[in-house]
N, C-alpha and C positions, 0 to 999 in steps of 0.2 A: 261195140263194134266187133264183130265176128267174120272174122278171115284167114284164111289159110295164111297165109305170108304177106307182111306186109311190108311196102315201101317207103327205106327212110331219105330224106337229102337232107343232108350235113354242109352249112355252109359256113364261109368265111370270105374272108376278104384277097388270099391271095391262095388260096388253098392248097397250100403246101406245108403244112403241119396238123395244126388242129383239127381240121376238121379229113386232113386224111386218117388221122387216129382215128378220131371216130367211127368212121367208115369200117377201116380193118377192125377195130374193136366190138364195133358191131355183128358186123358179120358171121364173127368167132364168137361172140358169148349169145350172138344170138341162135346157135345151132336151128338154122333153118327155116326160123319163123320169120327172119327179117330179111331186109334185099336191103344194103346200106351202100349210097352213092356219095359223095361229095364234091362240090363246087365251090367255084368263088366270083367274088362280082369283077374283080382283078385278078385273073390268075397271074400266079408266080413264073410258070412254064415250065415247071420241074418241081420233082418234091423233094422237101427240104432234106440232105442226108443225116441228117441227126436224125428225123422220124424214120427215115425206112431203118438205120442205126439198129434204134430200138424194138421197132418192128421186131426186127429179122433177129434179133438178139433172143426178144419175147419169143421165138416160131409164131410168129405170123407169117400169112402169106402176103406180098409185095407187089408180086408179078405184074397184076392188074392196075395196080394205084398212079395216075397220074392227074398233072393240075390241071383242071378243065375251065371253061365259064359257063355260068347258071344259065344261060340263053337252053346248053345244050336239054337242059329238061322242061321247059318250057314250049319245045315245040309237040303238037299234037300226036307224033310218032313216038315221043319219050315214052317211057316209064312211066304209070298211072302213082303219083304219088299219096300217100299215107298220112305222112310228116314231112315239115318240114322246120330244119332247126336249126338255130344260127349259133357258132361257136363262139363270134367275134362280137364285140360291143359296135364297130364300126360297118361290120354285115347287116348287123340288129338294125340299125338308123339308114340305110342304103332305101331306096323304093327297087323293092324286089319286083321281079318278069309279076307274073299274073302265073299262077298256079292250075292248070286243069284242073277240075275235082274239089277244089276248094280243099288240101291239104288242111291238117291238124296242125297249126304252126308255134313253135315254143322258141324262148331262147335261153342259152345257157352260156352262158359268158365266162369264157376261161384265157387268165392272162396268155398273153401269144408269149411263145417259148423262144418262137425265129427272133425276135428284136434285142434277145439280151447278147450286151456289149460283156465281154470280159476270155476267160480260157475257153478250151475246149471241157472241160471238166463242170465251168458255171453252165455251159448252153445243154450238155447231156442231163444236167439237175432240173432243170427247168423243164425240157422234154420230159422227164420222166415224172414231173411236178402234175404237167398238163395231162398225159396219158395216166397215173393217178384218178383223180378226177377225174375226167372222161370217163373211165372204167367203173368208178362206183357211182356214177349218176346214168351209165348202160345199164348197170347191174340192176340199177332202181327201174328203169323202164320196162327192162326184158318181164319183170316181174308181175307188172302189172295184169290183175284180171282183164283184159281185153274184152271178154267176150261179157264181162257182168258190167261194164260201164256204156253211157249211151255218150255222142259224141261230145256233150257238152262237160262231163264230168270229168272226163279220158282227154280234156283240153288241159281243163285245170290241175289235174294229176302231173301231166307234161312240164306245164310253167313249172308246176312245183318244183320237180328236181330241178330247174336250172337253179333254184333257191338253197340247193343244198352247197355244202364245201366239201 
């Protein structure tokens, strides 16, 4: 696959953590090559403040990140998307829209960070657990030869890292 910039959608279920991580995490480690959006099939309707928290702690930018539903990219005016990738085990099992383009679709399943019960100190560990991960299964995508894989190989490369820890 050989493209200038490519489009990624980051999904989840309520998308107000995970896969807004991803999203910002992409966009930043992707220096330019990627265009990283994220959805949920349930939005939340705000993003969770623990993730902007650490965002903005990390200098990430924030500005733009809100909770959206997957519909918004599904429509034929959207964004031509690349990938698409589920953060959530309960996103993963959803019957997602229908994709333009027939997206590269993988999933990578990272414990949700929004549901743990306990201080403020257990839920900022957790986030930081999430965006971890997140960040070294980016780091594994951003890398990939892109342009020496054909779409079938550049599939299985994807699943893979959802396979890493």
């Amino acid at each position: 696959m050989d493209k200038t910039v490519f489009n990624v959608l980051f999904l989840c279920t309520g998308n107000s953590a995970r896969s807004i991580l991803a999203e910002s995490l992409l966009n930043n480690l992707g220096k330019g090559r990627f265009r990283a959006f994220s959805a949920g099939s349930h939005p939340a309707g705000q993003v969770n403040p623990f993730a902007l928290e650490l965002l903005e702690k990390n200098h990430f930018p924030t500005g733009e990140l809100r909770s959206k539903p997957w519909d918004e990219f599904a429509h034929p005016d959207a964004p031509h998307l690349d990938f698409v990738i589920t953060v959530c085990d309960n996103a993963a099992g959803e019957i997602c829209p229908v994709w333009p383009g027939q997206p590269i679709t993988a999933h990578w399943g990272i414990p949700d960070p929004a549901v743990i019960v306990g201080n403020d100190e257990a839920k900022r560990r957790a986030f930081i657990d999430a965006m971890n991960q997140l960040q070294r299964r980016i780091s594994m995508f951003v890398s990939l030869p892109f342009a020496k894989l054909d779409d079938m190989k550049l599939q299985q490369a994807v699943r893979e890292i959802g396979k890493t820890i």
